[in-house]
ZADRENRO-470749 format. One record per residue: residue in three letters; y, x, z of N, C-alpha, C in turn. Coordinates in nm, 3 decimals, decimal comma. Example, Ala and Ser with C-alpha at 12.3 -4.5 7.8 and 13.67 -1.06 7.14 Angstrom:
% residues 2
<pt><code>ALA</code><n_v>-0,569</n_v><n_u>1,319</n_u><n_w>0,780</n_w><ca_v>-0,450</ca_v><ca_u>1,230</ca_u><ca_w>0,780</ca_w><c_v>-0,330</c_v><c_u>1,320</c_u><c_w>0,780</c_w></pt>
<pt><code>SER</code><n_v>-0,225</n_v><n_u>1,285</n_u><n_w>0,708</n_w><ca_v>-0,106</ca_v><ca_u>1,367</ca_u><ca_w>0,714</ca_w><c_v>0,003</c_v><c_u>1,290</c_u><c_w>0,787</c_w></pt>
END
This chain:
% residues 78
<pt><code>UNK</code><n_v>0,443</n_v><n_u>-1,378</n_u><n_w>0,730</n_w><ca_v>0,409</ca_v><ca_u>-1,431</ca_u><ca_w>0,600</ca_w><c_v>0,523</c_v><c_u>-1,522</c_u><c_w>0,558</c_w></pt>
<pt><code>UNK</code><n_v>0,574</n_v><n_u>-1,480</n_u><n_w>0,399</n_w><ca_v>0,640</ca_v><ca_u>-1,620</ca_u><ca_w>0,351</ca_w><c_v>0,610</c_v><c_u>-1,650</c_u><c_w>0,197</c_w></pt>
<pt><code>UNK</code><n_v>0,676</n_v><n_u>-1,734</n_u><n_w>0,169</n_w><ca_v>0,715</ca_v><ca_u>-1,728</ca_u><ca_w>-0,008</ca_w><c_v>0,794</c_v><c_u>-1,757</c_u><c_w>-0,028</c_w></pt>
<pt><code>UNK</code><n_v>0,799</n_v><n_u>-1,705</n_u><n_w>-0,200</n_w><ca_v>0,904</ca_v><ca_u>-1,726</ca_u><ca_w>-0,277</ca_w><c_v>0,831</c_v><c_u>-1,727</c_u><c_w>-0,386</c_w></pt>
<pt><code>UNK</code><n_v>0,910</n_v><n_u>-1,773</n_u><n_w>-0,506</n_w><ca_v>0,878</ca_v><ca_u>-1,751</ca_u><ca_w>-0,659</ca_w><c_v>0,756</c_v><c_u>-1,828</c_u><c_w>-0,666</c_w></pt>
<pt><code>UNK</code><n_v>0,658</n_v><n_u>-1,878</n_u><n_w>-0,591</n_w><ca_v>0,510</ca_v><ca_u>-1,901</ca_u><ca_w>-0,604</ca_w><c_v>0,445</c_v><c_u>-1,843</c_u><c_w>-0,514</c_w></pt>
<pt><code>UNK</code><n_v>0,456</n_v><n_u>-1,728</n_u><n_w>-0,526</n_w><ca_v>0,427</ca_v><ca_u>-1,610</ca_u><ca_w>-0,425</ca_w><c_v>0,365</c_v><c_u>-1,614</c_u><c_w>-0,292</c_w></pt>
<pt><code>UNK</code><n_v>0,282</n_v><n_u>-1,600</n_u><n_w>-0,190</n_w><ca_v>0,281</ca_v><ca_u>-1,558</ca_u><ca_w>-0,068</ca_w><c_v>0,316</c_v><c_u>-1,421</c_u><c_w>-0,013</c_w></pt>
<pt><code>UNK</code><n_v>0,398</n_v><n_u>-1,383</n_u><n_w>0,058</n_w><ca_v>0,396</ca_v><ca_u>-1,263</ca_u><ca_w>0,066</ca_w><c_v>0,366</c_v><c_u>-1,232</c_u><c_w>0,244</c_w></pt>
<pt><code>UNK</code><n_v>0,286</n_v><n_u>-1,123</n_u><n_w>0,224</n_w><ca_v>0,257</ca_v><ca_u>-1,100</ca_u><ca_w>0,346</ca_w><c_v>0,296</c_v><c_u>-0,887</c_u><c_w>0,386</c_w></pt>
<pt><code>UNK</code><n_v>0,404</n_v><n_u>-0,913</n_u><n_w>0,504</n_w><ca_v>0,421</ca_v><ca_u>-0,747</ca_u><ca_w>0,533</ca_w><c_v>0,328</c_v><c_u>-0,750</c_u><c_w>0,640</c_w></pt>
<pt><code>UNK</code><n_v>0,311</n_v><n_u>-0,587</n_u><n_w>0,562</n_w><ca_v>0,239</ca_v><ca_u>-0,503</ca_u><ca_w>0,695</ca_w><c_v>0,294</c_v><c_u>-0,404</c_u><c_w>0,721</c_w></pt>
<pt><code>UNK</code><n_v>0,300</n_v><n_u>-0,298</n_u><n_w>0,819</n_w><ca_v>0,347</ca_v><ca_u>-0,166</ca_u><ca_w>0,869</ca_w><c_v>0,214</c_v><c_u>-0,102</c_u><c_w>0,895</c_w></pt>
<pt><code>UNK</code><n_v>0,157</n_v><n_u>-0,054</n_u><n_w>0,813</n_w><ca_v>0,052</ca_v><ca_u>0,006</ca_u><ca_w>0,827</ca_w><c_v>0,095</c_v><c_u>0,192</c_u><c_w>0,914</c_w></pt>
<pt><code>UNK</code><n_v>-0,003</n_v><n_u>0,227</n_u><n_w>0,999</n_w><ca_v>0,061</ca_v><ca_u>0,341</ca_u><ca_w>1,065</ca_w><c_v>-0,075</c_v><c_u>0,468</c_u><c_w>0,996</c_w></pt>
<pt><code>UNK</code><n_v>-0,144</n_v><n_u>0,384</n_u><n_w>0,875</n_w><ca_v>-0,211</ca_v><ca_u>0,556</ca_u><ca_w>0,848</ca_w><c_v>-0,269</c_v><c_u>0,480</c_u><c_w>0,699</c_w></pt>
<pt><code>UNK</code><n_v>-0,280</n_v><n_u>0,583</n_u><n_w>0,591</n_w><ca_v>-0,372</ca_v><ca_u>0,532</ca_u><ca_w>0,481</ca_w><c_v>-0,508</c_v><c_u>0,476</c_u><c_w>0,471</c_w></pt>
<pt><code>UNK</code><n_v>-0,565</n_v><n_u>0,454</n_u><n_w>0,569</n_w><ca_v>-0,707</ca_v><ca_u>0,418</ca_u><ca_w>0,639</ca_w><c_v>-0,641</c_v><c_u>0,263</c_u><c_w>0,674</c_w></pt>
<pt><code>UNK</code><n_v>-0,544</n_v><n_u>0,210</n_u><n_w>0,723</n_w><ca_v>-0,518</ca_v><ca_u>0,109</ca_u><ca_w>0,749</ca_w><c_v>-0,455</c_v><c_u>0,030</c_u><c_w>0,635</c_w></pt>
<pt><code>UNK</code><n_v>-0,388</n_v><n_u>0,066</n_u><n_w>0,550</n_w><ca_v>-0,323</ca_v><ca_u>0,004</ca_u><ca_w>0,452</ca_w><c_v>-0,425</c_v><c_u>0,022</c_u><c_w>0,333</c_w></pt>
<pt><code>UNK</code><n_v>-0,550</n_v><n_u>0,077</n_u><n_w>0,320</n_w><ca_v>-0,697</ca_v><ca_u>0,017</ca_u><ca_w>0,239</ca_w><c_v>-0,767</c_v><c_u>-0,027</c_u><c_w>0,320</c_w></pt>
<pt><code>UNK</code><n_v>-0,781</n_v><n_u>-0,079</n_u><n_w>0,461</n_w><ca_v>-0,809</ca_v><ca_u>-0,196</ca_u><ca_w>0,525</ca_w><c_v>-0,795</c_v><c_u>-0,297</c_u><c_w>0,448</c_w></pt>
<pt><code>UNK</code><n_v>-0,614</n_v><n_u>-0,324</n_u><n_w>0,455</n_w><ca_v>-0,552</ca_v><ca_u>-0,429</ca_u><ca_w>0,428</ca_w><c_v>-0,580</c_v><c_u>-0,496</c_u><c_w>0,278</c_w></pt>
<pt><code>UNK</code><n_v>-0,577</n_v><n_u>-0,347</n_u><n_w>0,180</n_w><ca_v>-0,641</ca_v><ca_u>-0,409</ca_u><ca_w>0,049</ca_w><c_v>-0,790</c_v><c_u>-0,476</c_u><c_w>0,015</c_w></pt>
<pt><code>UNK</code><n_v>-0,869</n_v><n_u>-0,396</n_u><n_w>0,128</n_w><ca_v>-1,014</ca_v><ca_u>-0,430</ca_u><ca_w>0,116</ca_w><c_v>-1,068</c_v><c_u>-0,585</c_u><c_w>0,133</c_w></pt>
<pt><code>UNK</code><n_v>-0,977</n_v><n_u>-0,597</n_u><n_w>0,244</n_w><ca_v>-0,963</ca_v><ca_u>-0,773</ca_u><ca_w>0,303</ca_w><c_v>-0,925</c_v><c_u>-0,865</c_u><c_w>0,205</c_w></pt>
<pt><code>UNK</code><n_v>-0,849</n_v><n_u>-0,827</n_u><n_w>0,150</n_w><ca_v>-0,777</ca_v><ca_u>-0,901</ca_u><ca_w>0,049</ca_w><c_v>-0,792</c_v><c_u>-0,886</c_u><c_w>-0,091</c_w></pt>
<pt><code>UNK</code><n_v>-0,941</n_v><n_u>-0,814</n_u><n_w>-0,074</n_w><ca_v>-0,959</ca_v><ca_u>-0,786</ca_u><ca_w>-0,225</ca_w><c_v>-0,905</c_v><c_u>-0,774</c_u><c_w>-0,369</c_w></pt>
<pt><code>UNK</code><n_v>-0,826</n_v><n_u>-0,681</n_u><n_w>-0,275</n_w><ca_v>-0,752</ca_v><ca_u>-0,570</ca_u><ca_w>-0,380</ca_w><c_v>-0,768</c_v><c_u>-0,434</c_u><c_w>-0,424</c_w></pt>
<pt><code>UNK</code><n_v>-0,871</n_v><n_u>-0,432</n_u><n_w>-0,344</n_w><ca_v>-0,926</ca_v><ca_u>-0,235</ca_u><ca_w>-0,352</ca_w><c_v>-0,859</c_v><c_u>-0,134</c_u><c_w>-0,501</c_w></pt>
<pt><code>UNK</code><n_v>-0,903</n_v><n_u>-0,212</n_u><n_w>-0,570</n_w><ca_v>-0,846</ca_v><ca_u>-0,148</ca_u><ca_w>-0,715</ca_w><c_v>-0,728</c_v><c_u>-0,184</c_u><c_w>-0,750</c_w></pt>
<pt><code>UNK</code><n_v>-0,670</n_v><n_u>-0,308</n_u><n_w>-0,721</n_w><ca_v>-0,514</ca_v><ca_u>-0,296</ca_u><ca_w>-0,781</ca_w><c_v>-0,411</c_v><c_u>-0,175</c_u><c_w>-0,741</c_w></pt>
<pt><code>UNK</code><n_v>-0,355</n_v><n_u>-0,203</n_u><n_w>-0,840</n_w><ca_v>-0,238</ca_v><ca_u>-0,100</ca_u><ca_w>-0,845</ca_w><c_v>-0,108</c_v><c_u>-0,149</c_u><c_w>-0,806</c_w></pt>
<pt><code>UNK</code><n_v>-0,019</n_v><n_u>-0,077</n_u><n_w>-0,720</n_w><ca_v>0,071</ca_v><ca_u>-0,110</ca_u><ca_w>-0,600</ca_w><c_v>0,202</c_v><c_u>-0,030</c_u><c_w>-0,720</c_w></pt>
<pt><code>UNK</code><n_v>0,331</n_v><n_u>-0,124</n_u><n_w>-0,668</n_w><ca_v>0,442</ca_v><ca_u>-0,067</ca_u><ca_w>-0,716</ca_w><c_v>0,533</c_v><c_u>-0,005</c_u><c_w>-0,603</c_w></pt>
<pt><code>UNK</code><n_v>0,551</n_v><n_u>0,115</n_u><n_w>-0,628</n_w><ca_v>0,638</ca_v><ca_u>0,196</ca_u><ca_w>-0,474</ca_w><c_v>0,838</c_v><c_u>0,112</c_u><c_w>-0,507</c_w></pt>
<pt><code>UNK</code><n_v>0,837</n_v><n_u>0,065</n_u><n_w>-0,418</n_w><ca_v>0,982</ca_v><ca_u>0,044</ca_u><ca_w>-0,446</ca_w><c_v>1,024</c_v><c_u>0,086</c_u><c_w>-0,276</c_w></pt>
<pt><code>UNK</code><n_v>1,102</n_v><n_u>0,165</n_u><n_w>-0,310</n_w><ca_v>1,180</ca_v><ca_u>0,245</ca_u><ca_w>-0,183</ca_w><c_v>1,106</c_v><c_u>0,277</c_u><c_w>-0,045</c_w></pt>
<pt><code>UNK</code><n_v>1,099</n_v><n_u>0,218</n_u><n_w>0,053</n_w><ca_v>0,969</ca_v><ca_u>0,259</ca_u><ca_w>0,172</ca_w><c_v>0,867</c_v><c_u>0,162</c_u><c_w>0,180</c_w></pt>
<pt><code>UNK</code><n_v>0,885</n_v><n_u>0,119</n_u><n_w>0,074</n_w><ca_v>0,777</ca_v><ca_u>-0,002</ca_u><ca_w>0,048</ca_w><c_v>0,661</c_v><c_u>0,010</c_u><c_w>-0,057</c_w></pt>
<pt><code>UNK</code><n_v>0,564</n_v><n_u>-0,039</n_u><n_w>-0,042</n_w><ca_v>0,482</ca_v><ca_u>-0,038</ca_u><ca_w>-0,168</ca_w><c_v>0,412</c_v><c_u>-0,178</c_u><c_w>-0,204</c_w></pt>
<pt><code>UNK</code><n_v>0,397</n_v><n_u>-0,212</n_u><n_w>-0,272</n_w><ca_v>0,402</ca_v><ca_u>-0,376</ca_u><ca_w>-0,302</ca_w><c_v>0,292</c_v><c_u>-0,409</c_u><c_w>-0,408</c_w></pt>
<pt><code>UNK</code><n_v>0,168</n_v><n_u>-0,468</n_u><n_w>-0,393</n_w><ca_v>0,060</ca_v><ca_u>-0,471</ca_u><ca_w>-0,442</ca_w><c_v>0,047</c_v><c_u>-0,635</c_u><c_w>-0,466</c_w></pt>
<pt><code>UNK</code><n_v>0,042</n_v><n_u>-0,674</n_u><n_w>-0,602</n_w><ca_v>0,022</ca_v><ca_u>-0,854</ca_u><ca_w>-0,588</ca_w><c_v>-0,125</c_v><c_u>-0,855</c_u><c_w>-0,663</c_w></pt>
<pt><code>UNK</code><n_v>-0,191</n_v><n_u>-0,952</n_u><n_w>-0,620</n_w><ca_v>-0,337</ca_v><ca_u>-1,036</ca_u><ca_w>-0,593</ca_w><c_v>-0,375</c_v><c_u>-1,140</c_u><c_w>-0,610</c_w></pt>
<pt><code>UNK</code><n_v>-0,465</n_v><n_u>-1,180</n_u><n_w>-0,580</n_w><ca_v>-0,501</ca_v><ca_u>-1,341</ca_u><ca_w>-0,553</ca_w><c_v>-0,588</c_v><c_u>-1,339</c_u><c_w>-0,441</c_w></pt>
<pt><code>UNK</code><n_v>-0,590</n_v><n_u>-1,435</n_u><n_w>-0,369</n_w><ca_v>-0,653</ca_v><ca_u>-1,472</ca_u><ca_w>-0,223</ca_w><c_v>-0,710</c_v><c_u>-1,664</c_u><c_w>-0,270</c_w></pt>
<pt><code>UNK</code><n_v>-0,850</n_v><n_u>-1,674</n_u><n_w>-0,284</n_w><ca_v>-0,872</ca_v><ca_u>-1,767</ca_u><ca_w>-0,273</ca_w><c_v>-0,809</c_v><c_u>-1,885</c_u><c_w>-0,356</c_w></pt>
<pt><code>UNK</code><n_v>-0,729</n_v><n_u>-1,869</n_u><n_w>-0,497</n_w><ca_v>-0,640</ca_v><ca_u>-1,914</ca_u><ca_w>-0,606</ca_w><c_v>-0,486</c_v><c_u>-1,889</c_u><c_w>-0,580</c_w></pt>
<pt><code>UNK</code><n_v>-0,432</n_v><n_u>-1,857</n_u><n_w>-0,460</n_w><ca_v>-0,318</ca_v><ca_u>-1,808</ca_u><ca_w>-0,400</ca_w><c_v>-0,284</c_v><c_u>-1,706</c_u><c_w>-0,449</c_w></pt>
<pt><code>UNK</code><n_v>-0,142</n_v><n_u>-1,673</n_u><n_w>-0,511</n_w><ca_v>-0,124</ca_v><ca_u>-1,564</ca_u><ca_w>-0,550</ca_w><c_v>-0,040</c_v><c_u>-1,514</c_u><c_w>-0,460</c_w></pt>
<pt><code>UNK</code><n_v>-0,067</n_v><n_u>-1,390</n_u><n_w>-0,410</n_w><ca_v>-0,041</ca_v><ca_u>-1,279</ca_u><ca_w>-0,271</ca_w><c_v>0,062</c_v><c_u>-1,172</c_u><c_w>-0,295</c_w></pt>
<pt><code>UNK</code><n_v>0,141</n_v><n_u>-1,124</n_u><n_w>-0,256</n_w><ca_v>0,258</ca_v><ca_u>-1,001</ca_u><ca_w>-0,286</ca_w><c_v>0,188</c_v><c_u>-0,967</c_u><c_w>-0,138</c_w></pt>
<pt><code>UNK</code><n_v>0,111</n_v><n_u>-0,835</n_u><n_w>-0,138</n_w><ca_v>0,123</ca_v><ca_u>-0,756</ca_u><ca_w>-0,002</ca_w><c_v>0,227</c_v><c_u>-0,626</c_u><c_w>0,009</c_w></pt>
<pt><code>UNK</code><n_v>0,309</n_v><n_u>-0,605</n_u><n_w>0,128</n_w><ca_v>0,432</ca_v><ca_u>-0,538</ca_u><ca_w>0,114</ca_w><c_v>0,376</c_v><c_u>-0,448</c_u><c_w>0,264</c_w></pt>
<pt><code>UNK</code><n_v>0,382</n_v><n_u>-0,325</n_u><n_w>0,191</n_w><ca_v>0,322</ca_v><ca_u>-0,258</ca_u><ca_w>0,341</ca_w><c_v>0,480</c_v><c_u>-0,155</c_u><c_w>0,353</c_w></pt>
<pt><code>UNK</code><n_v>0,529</n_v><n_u>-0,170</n_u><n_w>0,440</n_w><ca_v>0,607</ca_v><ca_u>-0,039</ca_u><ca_w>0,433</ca_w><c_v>0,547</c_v><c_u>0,090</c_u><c_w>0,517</c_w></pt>
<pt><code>UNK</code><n_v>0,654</n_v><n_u>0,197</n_u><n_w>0,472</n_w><ca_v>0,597</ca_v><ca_u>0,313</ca_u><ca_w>0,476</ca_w><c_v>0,491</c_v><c_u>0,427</c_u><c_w>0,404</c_w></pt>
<pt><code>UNK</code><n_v>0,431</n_v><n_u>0,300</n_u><n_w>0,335</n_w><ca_v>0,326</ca_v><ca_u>0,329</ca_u><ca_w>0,250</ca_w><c_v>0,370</c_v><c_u>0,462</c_u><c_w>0,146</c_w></pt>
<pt><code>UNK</code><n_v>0,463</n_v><n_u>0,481</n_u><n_w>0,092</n_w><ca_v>0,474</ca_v><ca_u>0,565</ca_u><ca_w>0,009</ca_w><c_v>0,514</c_v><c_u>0,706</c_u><c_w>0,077</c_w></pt>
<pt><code>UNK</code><n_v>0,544</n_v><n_u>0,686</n_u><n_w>0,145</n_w><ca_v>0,611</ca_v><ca_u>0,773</ca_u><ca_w>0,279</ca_w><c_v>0,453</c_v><c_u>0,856</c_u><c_w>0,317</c_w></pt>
<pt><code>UNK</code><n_v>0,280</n_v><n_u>0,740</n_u><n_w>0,332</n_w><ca_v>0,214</ca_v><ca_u>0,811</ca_u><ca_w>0,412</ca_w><c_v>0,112</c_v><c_u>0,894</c_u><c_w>0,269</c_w></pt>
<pt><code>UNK</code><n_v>0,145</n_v><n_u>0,832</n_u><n_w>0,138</n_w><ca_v>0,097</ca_v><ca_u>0,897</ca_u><ca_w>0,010</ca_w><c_v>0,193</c_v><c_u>1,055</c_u><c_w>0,025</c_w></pt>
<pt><code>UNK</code><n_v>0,330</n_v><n_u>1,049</n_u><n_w>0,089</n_w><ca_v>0,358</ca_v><ca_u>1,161</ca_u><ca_w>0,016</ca_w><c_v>0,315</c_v><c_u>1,249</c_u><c_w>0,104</c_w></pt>
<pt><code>UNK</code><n_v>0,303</n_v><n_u>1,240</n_u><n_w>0,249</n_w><ca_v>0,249</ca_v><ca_u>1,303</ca_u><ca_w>0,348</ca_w><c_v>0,101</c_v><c_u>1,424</c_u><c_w>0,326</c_w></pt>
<pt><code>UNK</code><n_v>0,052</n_v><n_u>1,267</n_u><n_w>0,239</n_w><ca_v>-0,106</ca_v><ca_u>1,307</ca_u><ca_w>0,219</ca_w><c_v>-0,096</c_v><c_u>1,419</c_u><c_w>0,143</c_w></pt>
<pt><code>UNK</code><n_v>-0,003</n_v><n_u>1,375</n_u><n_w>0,007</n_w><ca_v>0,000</ca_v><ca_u>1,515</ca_u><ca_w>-0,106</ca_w><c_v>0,030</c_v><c_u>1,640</c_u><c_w>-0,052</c_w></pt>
<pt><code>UNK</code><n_v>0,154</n_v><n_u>1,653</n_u><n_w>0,043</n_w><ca_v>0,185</ca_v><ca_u>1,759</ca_u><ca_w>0,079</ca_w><c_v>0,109</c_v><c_u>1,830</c_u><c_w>0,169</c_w></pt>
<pt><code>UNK</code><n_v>0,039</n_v><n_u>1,736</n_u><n_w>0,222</n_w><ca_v>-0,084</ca_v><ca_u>1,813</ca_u><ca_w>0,322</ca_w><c_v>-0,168</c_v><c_u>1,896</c_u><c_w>0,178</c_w></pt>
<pt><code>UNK</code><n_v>-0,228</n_v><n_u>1,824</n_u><n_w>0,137</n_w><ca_v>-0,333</ca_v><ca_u>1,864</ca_u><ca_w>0,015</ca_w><c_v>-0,260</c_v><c_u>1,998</c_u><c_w>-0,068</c_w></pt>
<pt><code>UNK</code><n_v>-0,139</n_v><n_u>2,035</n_u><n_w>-0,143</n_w><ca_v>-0,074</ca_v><ca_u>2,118</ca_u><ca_w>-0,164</ca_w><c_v>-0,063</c_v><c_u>2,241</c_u><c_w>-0,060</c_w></pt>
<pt><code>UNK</code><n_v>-0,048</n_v><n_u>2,185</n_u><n_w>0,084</n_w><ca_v>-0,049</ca_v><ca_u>2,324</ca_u><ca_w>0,165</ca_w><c_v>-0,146</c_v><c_u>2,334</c_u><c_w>0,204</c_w></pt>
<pt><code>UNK</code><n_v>-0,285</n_v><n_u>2,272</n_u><n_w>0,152</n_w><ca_v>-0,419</ca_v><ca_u>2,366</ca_u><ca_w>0,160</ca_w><c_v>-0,453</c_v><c_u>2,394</c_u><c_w>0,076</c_w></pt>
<pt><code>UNK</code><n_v>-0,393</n_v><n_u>2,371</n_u><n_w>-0,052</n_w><ca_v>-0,466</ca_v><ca_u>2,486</ca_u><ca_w>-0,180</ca_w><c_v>-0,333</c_v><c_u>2,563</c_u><c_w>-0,256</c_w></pt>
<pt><code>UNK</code><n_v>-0,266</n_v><n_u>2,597</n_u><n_w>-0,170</n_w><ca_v>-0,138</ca_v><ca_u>2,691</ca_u><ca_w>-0,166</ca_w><c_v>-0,186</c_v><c_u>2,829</c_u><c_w>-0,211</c_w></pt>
<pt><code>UNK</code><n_v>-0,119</n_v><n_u>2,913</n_u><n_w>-0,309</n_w><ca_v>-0,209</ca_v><ca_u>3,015</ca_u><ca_w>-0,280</ca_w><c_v>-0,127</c_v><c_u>3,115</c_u><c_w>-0,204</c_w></pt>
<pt><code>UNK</code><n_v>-0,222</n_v><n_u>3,180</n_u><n_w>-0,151</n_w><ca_v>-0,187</ca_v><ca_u>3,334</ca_u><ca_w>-0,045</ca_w><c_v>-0,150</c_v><c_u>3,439</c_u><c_w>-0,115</c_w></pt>
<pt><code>UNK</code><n_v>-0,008</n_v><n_u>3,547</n_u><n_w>-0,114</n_w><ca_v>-0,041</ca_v><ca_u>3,597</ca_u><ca_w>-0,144</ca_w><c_v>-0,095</c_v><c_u>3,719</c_u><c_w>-0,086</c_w></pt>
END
């Protein structure tokens, strides 16, 4: 954990999409919307009047995983 700007920021390395909506759920962020910047994805909040930057890396990395799984099961045959 650090800050800047005001900010708290806290990284995570989340190792599956089940863990990095953990991390939002806790921190009651479920619905915010995250900005992908390079292997990072970066979601800011509030915690208790604290305003939060959560920085998960990999994160965009395990979205694209997901899509491409989902694409090569409704692939069509020919």
């Amino acid at each position: 954990m650090s800050t800047a700007g005001g900010e708290a920021r806290l990284v995570v390395n989340p190792r599956s999409l089940a863990d990095w909506r953990q991390w939002l759920h806790k921190l009651g962020a479920s619905d915010a919307r995250g900005t992908s910047v390079g292997t990072a994805m970066i979601v800011r909040c509030r915690v208790d009047g604290v305003r939060l930057q959560l920085v998960g890396y990999g994160v965009p990395a395990l979205y694209q995983a997901r899509t491409a799984e989902a694409q090569r099961r409704t692939a069509v045959r020919p």
